[in-house]
Structure formats: structure tokens, C-alpha cells
N, C-alpha and C positions, 0 to 999 in steps of 0.2 A: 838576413831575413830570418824571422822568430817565428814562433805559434800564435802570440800579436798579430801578426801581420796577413797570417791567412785563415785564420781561423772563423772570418767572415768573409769568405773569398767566395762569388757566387760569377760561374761561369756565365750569363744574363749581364753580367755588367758589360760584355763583349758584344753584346747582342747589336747594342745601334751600329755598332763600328762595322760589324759585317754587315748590317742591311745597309750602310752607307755608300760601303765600298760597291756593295752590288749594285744600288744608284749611279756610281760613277762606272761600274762596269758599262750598264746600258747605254749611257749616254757615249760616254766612248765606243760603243757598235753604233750606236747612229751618226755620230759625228764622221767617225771612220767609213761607214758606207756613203754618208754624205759625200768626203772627198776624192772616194774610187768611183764617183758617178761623176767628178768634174770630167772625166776623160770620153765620156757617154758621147758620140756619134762628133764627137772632134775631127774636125776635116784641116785646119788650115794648117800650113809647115812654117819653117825660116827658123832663124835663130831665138825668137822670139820664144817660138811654139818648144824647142829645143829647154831654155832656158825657162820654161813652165813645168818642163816634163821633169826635169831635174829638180825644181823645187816642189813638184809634186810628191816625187819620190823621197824628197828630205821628209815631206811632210807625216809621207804616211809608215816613213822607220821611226819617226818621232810618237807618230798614235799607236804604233806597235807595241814598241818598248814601253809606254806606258801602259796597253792592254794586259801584256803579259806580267807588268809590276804589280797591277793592281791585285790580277786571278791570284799572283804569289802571295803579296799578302793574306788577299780572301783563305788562302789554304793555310797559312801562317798562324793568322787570328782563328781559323775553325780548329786548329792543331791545339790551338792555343786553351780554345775552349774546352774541348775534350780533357786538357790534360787539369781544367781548372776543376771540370766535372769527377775527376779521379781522386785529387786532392779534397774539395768537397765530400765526396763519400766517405774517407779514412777521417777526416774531422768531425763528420756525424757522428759514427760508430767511437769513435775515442771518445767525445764528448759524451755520448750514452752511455757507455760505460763506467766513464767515473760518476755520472750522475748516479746511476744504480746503489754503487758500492760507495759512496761518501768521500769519494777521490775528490781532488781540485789541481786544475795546470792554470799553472802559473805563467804570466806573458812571454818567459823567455824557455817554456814548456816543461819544467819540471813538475812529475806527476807527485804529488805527496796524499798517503790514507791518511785524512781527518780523523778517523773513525775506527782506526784499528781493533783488530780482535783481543778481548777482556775475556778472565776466567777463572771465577775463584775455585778452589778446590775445596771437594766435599767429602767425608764418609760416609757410606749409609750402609749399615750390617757387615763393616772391615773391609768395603770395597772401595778404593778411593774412584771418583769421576771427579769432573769438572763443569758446572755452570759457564755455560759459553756467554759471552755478551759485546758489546762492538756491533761493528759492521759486519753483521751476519744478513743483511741485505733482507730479501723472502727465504732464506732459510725457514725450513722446517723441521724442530725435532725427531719427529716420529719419522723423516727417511734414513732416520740413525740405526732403527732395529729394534732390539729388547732394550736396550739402555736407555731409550727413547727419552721420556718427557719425565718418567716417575719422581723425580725432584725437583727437578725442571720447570716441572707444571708447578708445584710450589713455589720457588725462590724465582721465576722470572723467565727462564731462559734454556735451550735444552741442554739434557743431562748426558757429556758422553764418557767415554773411556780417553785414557791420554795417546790412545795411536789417532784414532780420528779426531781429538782435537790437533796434532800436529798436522792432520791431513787437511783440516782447516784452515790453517795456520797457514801452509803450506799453497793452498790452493787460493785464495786471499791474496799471498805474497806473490805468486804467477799471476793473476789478473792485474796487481797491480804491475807488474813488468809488461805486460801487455796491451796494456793503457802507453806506458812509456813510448812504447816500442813503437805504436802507431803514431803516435804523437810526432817522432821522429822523421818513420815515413811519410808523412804528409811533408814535415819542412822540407825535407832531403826532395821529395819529388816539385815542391815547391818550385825550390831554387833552380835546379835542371828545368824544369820546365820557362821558369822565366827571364834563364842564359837562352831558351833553343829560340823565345820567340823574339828576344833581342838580337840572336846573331843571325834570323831570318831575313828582319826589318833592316839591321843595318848594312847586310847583302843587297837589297834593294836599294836603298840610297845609295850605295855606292858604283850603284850601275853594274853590276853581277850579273844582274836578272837580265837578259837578252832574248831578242826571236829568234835569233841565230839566221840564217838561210831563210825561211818561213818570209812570206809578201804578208802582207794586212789581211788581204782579202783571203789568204790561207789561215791566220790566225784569227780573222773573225767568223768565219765560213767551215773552217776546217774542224775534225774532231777535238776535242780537246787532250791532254797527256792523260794517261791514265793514274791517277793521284798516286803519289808514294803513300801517301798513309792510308791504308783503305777500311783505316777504321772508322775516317771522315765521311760521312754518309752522304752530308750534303754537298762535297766535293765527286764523291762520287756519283750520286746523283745528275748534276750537272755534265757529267763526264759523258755516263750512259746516253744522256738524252741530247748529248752533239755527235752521237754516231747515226751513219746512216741504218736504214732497216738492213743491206746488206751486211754491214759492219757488225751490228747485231748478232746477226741470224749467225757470220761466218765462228762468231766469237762462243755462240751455242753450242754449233754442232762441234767443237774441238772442246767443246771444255773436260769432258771427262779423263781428258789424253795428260791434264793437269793434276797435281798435288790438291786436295781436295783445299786446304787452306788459301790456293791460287786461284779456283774457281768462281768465276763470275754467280754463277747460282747459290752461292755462300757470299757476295759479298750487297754487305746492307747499304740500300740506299737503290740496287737494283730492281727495275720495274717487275712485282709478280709475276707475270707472266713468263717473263723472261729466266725467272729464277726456276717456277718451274720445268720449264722446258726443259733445262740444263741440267738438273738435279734427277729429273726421268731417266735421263739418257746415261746418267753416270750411275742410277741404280740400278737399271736392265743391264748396262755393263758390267757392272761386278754379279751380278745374278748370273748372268749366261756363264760370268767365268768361274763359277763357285761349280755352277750346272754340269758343266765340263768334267772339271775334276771327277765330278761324282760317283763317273761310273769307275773312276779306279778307287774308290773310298775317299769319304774325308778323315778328316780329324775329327775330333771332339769339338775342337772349339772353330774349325771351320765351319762344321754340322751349325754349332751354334749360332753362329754367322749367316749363314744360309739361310736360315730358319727366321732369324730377324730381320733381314732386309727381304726379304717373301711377309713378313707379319707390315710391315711398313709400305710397301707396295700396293698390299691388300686393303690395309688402311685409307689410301691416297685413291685407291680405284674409285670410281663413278660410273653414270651411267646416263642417259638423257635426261632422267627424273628424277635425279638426286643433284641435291648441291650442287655446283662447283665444288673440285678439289687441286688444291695448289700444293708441290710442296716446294717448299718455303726456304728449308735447309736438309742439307743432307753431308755430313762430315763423317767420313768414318775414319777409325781410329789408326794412325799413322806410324810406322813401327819409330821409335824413339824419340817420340810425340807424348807433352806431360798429360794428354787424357787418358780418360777411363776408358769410356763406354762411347757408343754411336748417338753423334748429336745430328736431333733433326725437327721439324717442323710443319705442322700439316696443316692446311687450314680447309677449314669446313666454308666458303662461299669464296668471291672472287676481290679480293685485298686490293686491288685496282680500281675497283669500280664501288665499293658497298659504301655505304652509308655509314653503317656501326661497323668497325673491326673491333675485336677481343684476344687479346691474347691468355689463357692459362697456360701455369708452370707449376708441376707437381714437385713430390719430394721425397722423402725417405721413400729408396726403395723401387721409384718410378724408374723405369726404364725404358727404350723404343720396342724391345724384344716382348717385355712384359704389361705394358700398358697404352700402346700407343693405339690401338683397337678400341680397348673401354675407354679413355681420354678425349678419343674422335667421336664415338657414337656419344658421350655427354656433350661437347660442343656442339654438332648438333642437335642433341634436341633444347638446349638453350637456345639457337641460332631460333628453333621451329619456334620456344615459344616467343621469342622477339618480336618475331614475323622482319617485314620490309625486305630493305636489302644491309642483310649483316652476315660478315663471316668472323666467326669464331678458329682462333689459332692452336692448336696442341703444341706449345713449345716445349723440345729435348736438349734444349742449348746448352746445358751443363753439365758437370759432371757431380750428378747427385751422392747422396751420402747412402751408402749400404750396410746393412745388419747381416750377418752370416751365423749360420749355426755353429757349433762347436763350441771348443774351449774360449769361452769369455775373455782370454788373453789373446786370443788373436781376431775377435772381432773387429769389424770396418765399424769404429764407434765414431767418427767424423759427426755426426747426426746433433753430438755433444756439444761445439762447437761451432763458430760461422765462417770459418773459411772459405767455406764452398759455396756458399750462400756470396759473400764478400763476390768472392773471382767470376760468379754465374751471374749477379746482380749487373756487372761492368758485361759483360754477353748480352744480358740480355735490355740494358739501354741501350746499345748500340744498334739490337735489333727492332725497336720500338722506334727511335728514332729514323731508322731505315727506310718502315714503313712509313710513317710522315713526311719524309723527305721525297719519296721516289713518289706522291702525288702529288709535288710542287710544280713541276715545269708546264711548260707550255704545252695545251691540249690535252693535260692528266686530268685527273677527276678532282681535286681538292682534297683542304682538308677531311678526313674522315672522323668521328667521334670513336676516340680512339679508348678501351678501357683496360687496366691491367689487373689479372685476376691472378691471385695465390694461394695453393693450396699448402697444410702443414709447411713441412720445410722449403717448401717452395714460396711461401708468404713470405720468409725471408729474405729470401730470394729477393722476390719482386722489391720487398720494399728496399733491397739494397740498390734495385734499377732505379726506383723513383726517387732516392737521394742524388740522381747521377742525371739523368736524364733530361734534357734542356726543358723550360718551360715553356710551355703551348703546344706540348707533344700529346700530352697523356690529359685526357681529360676527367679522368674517373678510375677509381681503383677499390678492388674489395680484396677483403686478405678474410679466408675460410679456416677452420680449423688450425691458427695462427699457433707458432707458440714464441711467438715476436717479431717485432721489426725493429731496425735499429734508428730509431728516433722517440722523441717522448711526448710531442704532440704532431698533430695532421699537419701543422704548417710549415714543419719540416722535409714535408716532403713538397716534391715538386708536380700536385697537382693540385687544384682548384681544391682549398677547407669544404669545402660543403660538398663535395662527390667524394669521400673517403667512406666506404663501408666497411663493416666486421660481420659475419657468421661464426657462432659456436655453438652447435647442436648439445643439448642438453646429455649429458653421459658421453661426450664424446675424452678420448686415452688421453689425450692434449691437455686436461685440467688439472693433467698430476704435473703436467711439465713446472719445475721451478724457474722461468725466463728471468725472474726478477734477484735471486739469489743467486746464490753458490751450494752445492752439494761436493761436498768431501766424498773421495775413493774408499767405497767399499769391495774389497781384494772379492773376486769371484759374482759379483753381483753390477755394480756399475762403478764408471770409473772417475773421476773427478768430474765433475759439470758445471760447466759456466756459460751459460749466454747470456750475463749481464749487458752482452752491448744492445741489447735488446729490451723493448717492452711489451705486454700483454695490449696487443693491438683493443682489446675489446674494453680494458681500461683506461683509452688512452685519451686526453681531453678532445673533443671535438668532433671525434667522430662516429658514425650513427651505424647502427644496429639494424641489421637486415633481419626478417623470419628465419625459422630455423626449418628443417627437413621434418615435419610433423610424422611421418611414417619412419625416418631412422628408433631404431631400436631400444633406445637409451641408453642407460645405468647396467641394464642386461648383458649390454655386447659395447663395450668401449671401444670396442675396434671398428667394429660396422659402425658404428656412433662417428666416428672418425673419417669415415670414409665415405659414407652414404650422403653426400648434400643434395643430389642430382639424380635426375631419372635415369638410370643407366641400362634402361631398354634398347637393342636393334631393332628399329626397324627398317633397316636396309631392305628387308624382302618385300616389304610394304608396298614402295612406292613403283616396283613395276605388278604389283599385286591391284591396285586401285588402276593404274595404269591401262591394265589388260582390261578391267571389267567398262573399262571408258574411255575407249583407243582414242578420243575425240575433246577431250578436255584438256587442256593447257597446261603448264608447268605451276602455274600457280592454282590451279583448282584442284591438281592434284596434292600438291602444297597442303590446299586447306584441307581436304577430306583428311588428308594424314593424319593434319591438329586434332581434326575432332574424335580420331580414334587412339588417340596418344593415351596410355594409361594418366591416372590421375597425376597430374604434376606436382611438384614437393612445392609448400610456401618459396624454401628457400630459392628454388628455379625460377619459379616467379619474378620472384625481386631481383635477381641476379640481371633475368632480362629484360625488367625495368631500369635496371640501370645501364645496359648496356644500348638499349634505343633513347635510351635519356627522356622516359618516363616515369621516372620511377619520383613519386613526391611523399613517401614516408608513410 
């Protein structure tokens, strides 16, 4: 197997095959209830009746064994799918990349620069530089310094000194290993994936797959196994919704006594409600025991701790007259566990039931401790101006990239790169998909109009879910104050071309970002920079341009410019404030008075929740 061969590998091609198998799941529930009712108020005996029962019972080890063959596949081909979705994403992002930088791989994946870096050498007043030229991508002279353009801007090309053309040179030659490297891992994950799902299937054909002990009427009746993979959603899905409401509730209230990575209230594809439940319970328990400690002192960074999951609680609280609030995820960080920081998830309406769900995923810098308060009070008041029944998500599922003060050699510069963007993207399809799946089954709400929203590094983010993410999940996506996503047109990604939005407030910090080039290490200042696997979402063919936040700042304040898309007023006090003065009016007319006293909403709010009740017509 080559980069031929998957390099248009699109996890959808699996799709009939599991809705197939799932046809042959029901019918074998109904065939098999069919034959555990031939026994239904049987009165006669002898040898006859003897010699029925025995071929009854042949009967129904034979619908067994095939019930159980079939669920294993289903789980085999969804295993399958996921990992074709993993594969898929590192193909995106490699392919972006060399398109950026004038790379080309070749069928059997050798990456080669077309386009390599040129540089004649110049004097000007006994100073020798160098006119760069090549695959300088969106490079920009003037992030050189004083040496900047001043011949440059003459002969073509920018003018630097010969340490930063080796830094060039240098940074050039890493991208293109980088390219390689991904390249590789896609085949390499390829191949294992397409041994795991051969030696799945040919365990089944070989009669491996058994009910063991289990009668029919257990294994079509009974709960089902709780999936080994439980990154499979739609297996676990299924899973959840063959437990009884006891089985449920018992699986709740013990869940916090679990590894947070075990717990049912983290795993997707579980019915909201239930994820809440479970997630409460395991945040009052680590609260009460932080509480504890406190009267003998904490630490520093328990204080810390302390103080963020109280900020997170605070967050998720409600009240008869506010939203619904669910929380969604709740992981905290596990000692010799590869995360950072506390991943978690809060949604502003009821994920179960709504109509419009929205997911937002912030970025540089976000965190549950320091944003998850201002991130909830902006989903809702997007949710308010949507109106209907929509809830808006605050996703922490990753571990974002931070900037720290001090000496510029020991900065968290990750922000510079997609790593984290890559590892959070695969998080957070998993949890999109999750939600989709857990309002499939019988007597859920249905599909819901489902939209995925990213901010700065969080656009990333997203758009590395939406490379991943099955199709018919995600029906609309906006990327705000982007400074990339890793494809190079809307139809790469996996939602509907014509629901792909961009925002970019005018003066917003984001426009100095180079996503399209390379920037060479400047020692004390910044340090090599490449997100070439990335393109400027707002140039990207196809897709359409939301209003911008007419009251963000501009030119003046690049940072509020950056940050300000959204009304990011409380008014939590509000709605027992309208409440009080009209004990007698309903949750939705308290609703509306709220609307009408909302300060003025930004365009860009607007559009956001036109798009996310799927009114939004341009």
C-alpha cells in the first residue's frame, strides 16, 4: 500500500456497508423474535414436541451466532471508518502543505521542493545580503527587520542578511520533512488499519465470533457489550440506548469513583443528559475534596485548581429562567496523562432535545479557568438571538497553545504550528459526531442542525474536525478570526459547500498572521513559523463572508479587534430580574422581554445566528 492508494480514501465509501449491515441487524431481531414466539402458549408433548424443541434451539444458536457476527462487523467497519477518517485528515493537511510551498508527492509518496529557495548575492554600501527568491510562499520581506525590502523592493525579492537566509533555507527544508513525514504517517496508519480490519472480518468468518452461554432472547433483549473502542460513537451509542433506565442511572451514580478517561459522562455518543448527570457528580466530588483540604492550606496549584472547577460549575449553574445547562465534558488532568490543562464542555440549551446545536472552540490562550464564563455568556446570547429551541456548546476538549511572559526562549510558542490544532481536531470530531449519533436511536429527538464554530486557533481546530468528521454530521461551519484551516477549498471539508462561512473584523491581530508562507527565526523576537498546512479561510474558493462586529475597535486595538465578534454582555441577572417584576409570564416571554433589552447586537451575532437556525440567506 502507497500514497496512491489512500490518498483519496474517504471514510463514506463504508457508509452503505454499515447502513446495510444495520438492515440485516433488524431483520435478524425480527426473524429471531419471530422464532422465540414459536414456543408462545405450546401445550402439546411426546417426542415430536421433544424433537421441535431441539431444533428450535439449533435454530435460534444459529440466529445468534449470526446476530453477534453481524454487531462485530458493524463495530469492525465503524473502527474501520474512524481510522479511514484519521488517515484522511493527515492526507488533507500534507496535501495543503505541499500545495502552499510548491511541494509535489509523488504516487509512491516521495515529497520533492519544485520550487526551492534562490538567492543572488548583493552589495549595497560594503554590506553584503542576499535577494531571496524560490518558494518563499507569502513570505513577507519587512518581517525581516531593518534589512527589510530596501533592495529587495528593487530587484524583486526581500533583502536579508546570510544568518536569516540560512534560517530560511533551513525552515524550507523542515517543512519540507514535514510534509514527508506526514505523508508516511498516513501510509504507515493506512496499512495497520487495513490488517486490523482484515483480521477482524476474517475472525468472523472463521466462526471466532460466538454468543458464548448468552440464549437469543438474551442477546437480542439484553444489553448490549460495552464497545472496546469507545471512540466509536455510533457503537456506543447503541450500547447506551440497550441499557435499561436502571442500568443507566446505576452507571451514573458510580461514575466519578472512575478514571476520568473511563467515565461514561466523557464518552461520545452518550445521551446529554446522562453525560451531564455524571460530569456534576464528578465536579462536586473533586470540589468537596479540594474543600476539604482547604482548611489545612492548599498549594498553589491546587488553589488553582480549586478556583477553576468553582469557575466551571459557576458557568454550568442555571436557574428556572435561564437556559438549560448541560455539561457535556468534564476531564481533568490525570497525573502521567500527555494533557495540559482541564478539558470540558458546557452547553447553553438542552443537546437532546434542541433543534439548532452549535458547537464553539476557542484558541490561543483559552482555557476552562480563564474563559469558560465569557465563552458561555457569548453562546448564549447567540443562542437568544437565534431564538427557537437551540443550544450552543463552549467546547475545552483540547489542549490549547499558550503564550507565557518571560524570556522569549522559554515561551509555549506551539500557537506557531498545528499540532495541537491536528490532535484537538480528531477530539473534537469525535465529539460532534457523538452528538449526532446519541439522537439516533429509537424515541430520541433526531437529527439536529448541527453547526461548527472556530475561533482564531480554534478555526484550526475545527477545521481539522471537519476534515475528519463523517458526512451528514455537521451541517454548517463558520471559522472567525481564522489564521487557517488545512484545506484549500470548502469542498474539502466535510460539510455542505454552500454553509461554509468566514468572519474577519477589520483591524483584527490575525492579518499580520503569515498562514500562507514561511517566516524564518528571529533569535529574541519569534521563532521559525510555518502554518503552511493551512490556508486564509477568508480567501478560500467557495466560501461566503459573514458581517463583521461594526462596534469592535479596529486598526486602533488589534487585539479587541481579534476578539470582540460577539456581544459578551451578562445578563444572567436579568432573567430572574424580568422574572420578579412578572411572577406570571412564562419561560419564553421572559425569553422575549430579555431579546428586547439585549444591548445592540454586533452584525457579526446576527449572521452567526442565522446561520446556526439555518436562516441565514447572504
Amino acid at each position: 500500500m502507497q500514497w496512491s492508494d489512500i490518498k483519496d480514501w474517504e471514510a463514506s465509501t463504508l457508509s452503505d456497508e454499515y447502513d446495510a449491515l444495520s438492515s440485516k441487524e433488524r431483520k435478524a431481531d425480527d426473524w429471531g423474535h419471530e422464532v422465540i414466539s414459536l414456543n408462545d402458549n405450546v401445550t402439546w408433548e411426546g417426542d415430536a414436541r421433544n424433537a421441535a424443541e431441539k431444533r428450535l434451539q439449533q435454530i435460534e444458536k444459529g440466529i445468534a451466532t449470526y446476530v453477534v457476527g453481524v454487531r462485530a462487523m458493524k463495530d469492525a467497519t465503524s473502527s474501520m471508518q474512524d481510522s479511514m477518517r484519521e488517515v484522511n485528515g493527515i492526507v488533507t493537511d500534507a496535501t495543503t502543505q505541499a500545495k502552499n510551498n510548491g511541494f509535489s508527492i509523488a504516487d509512491d509518496g516521495t515529497v520533492t521542493d519544485d520550487n526551492p529557495i534562490s538567492w543572488t548575492e548583493v552589495t549595497v554600501d560594503g554590506v553584503v545580503s542576499y535577494i531571496v527568491g524560490g518558494g518563499m510562499g507569502g513570505l513577507a520581506g519587512s518581517m525581516f527587520g531593518p534589512v527589510g525590502m530596501a533592495v529587495g523592493g528593487i530587484l524583486g525579492g526581500p533583502t536579508v542578511s546570510s544568518a536569516v537566509l540560512a534560517d530560511i533555507v533551513a525552515t524550507r527544508e523542515t517543512s519540507l520533512k514535514q510534509c514527508a513525514d506526514k505523508v508516511n504517517d498516513a501510509v504507515e496508519k493506512a496499512v495497520a488499519a487495513d490488517q486490523a480490519y482484515a483480521d477482524a472480518l476474517n475472525k468472523i468468518a472463521l466462526g471466532q465470533v460466538e454468543p458464548g452461554d448468552k440464549s437469543l432472547s438474551e442477546i437480542l433483549d439484553g444489553p448490549l457489550p460495552m464497545p472496546t473502542n469507545r471512540q466509536d460513537s455510533q457503537a456506543v451509542a447503541a450500547w447506551w440506548d440497550s441499557l435499561t433506565p436502571e442500568q443507566q442511572q446505576e452507571l451514573i451514580d458510580n461514575d466519578c469513583e472512575k478514571p476520568p478517561s473511563e467515565r461514561i459522562g466523557n464518552m461520545d455518543g452518550v445521551d446529554g443528559w446522562a453525560r451531564d448527570a455524571a460530569n456534576r457528580k464528578s465536579l462536586d466530588h473533586d470540589i468537596d475534596s479540594l474543600a476539604e483540604k482547604s482548611s489545612a492550606g492548599l498549594t498553589d496549584e491546587e488553589q488553582k485548581k480549586y478556583d477553576e472547577l468553582k469557575a466551571l460549575r459557576d458557568a454550568a449553574a442555571t436557574s428556572d429562567y435561564q437556559p438549560k445547562k448541560q455539561l457535556l465534558l468534564y476531564d481533568p488532568v490525570e497525573p502521567g496523562e500527555d494533557q495540559d490543562q482541564l478539558h470540558a464542555a458546557v452547553s447553553v440549551g438542552d443537546v437532546d432535545t434542541a433543534e439548532n446545536v452549535a458547537v464553539q472552540t476557542g484558541g490561543l490562550d483559552t482555557s476552562v479557568g480563564s474563559s469558560v464564563k465569557e465563552y458561555t455568556h457569548n453562546m448564549e446570547n447567540i443562542a437568544n438571538s437565534a431564538g427557537g429551541n437551540t443550544a450552543m456548546v463552549t467546547y475545552f476538549g483540547y489542549d490549547t497553545p499558550h503564550i507565557n511572559s518571560g524570556d522569549p526562549d522559554q515561551r509555549d510558542l506551539s500557537v506557531t504550528n498545528t499540532d495541537r490544532a491536528a490532535a484537538g481536531g480528531q477530539n473534537l470530531a469525535n465529539f460532534l459526531e457523538g452528538l449526532h449519533d446519541s439522537r439516533q436511536g429509537e424515541g430520541e429527538a433526531g437529527d439536529p442542525r448541527l453547526t461548527a464554530i472556530g475561533h482564531s486557533y480554534g478555526s484550526t481546530t475545527t477545521g481539522y474536525a471537519l476534515t475528519q468528521v463523517r458526512d451528514g454530521v455537521v451541517d454548517a461551519a463558520v471559522f472567525y478570526g481564522s489564521p487557517g484551516i488545512p484545506a484549500t477549498d470548502v469542498s474539502e471539508l466535510n460539510v455542505p459547500s454552500d454553509s461554509v462561512y468566514a468572519i474577519r473584523n477589520e483591524g483584527d491581530a490575525i492579518n499580520g498572521v503569515p498562514n500562507g508562507g514561511l517566516v524564518a527565526n528571529r533569535p529574541g523576537y519569534l521563532p521559525g513559523f510555518n502554518m503552511t498546512e493551512t490556508t486564509d479561510p477568508m480567501d478560500m474558493d467557495g466560501i461566503q463572508h459573514l458581517r463583521t462586529n461594526q462596534y469592535a475597535p479596529g486598526w486602533k486595538d488589534p487585539v479587541a479587534s481579534h476578539t470582540n465578534y460577539f456581544d459578551n454582555n451578562d445578563y444572567n441577572g436579568k432573567y430572574d430580574e424580568i422574572h420578579g417584576a412578572h411572577p406570571d409570564w412564562t419561560r419564553e416571554q421572559v425569553m422575549e422581554e430579555l431579546r428586547s433589552q439585549m444591548a445592540d447586537v454586533p452584525n457579526s451575532q446576527q449572521d452567526v445566528a442565522a446561520v446556526v437556525n439555518g436562516t441565514y440567506s447572504g
